[in-house]
C-alpha positions as CSV (number, residue, x, y, z in Angstrom):
1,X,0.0,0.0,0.0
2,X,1.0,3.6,-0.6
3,X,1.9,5.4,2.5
4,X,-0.3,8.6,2.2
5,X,0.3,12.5,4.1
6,X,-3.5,12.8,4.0
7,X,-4.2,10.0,6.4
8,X,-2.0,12.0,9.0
9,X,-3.3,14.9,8.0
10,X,-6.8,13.9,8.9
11,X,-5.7,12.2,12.1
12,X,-4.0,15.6,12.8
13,X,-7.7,17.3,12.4
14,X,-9.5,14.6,14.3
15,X,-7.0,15.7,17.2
16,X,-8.1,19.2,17.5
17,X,-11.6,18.5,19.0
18,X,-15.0,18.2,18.4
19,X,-18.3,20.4,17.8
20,X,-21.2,19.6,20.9
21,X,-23.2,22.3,19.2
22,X,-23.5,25.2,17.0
23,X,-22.2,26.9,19.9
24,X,-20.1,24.4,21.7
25,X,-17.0,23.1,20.6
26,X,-14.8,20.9,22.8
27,X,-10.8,21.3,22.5
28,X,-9.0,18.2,22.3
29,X,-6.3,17.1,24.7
30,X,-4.0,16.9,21.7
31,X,-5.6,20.5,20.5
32,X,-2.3,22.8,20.5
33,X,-0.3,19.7,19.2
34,X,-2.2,19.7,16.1
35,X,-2.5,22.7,15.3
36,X,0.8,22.8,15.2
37,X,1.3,19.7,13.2
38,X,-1.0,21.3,10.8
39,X,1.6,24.0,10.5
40,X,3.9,22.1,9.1
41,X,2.2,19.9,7.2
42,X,0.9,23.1,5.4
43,X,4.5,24.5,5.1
44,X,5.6,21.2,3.7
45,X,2.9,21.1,1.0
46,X,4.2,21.3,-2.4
47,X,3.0,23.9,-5.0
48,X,4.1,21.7,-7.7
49,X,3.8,18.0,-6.8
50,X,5.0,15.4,-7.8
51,X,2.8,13.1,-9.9
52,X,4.9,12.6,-12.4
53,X,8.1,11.9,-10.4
54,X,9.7,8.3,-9.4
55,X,8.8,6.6,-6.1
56,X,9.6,7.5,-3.3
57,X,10.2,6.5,0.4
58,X,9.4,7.9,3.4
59,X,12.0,7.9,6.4
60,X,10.5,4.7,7.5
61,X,10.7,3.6,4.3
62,X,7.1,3.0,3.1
63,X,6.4,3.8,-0.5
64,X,4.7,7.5,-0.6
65,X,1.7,7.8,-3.1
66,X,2.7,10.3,-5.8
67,X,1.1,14.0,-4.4
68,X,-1.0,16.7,-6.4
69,X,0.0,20.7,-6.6
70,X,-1.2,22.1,-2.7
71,X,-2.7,18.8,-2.3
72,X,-3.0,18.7,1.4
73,X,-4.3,22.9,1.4
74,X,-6.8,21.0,-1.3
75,X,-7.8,18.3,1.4
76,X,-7.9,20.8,4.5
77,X,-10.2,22.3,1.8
78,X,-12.4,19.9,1.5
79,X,-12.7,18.8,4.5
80,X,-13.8,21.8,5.8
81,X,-11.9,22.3,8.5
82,X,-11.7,26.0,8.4
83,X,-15.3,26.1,9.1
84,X,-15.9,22.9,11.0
85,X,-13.1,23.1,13.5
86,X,-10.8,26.4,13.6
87,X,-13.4,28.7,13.8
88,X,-15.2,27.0,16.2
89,X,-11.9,26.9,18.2
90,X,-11.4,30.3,17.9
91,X,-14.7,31.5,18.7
92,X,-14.6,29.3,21.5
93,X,-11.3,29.5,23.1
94,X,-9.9,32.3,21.8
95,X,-10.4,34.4,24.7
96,X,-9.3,31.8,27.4
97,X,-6.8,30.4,25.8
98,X,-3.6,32.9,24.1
99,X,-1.9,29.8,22.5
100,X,-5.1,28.4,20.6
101,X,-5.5,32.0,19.6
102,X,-2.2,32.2,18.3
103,X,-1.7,28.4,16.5
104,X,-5.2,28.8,14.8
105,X,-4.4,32.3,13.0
106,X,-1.1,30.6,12.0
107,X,-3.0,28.0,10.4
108,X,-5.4,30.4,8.9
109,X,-2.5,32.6,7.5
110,X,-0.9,29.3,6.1
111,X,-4.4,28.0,4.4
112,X,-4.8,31.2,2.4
């Protein structure tokens, strides 16, 4: 099988929390984590891809499936998650939390 970013991508999402209701959402233990992991998956997203390139490994050695131009900003896309999960962060954690605050409007900046 082809060992794919997306898969940690969405685990990464799953991480941040979860929506009770339209005004509810609860921050996940992992929250800050990945947020930041989102970070750099985003910075590590290529604007060219590499579809048409020869396979490659990963550091653990498992075959990586050829990628799309900004295909993880594509999949973050969506997904959503801009809407379902960082807003609702914000909106809801913003004020209490500084780091949230912060981590979120990087990952904002980074998907646009």
């Amino acid at each position: 099988d082809d060992y794919n970013l997306k898969d940690e991508l969405l685990a990464a999402c799953a991480l941040l929390g979860r929506p009770m209701d339209n005004a509810t959402y609860i921050k996940g233990e992992e929250c800050l984590d990945s947020l930041k992991d989102l970070q750099q998956f985003l910075h590590r997203d290529d604007p060219v891809g590499d579809i048409d390139q020869p396979v490659s490994l990963d550091h653990l050695g498992r075959k990586l499936a050829p990628r799309l131009p900004w295909e993880l900003h594509r999949a973050l896309a969506e997904w959503d998650i801009l809407r379902s999960h960082i807003l609702p962060l914000l909106a809801c954690h913003a004020a209490d939390d500084p780091e949230v605050l912060y981590e979120s409007m990087v990952v904002m900046f980074l998907m646009t």
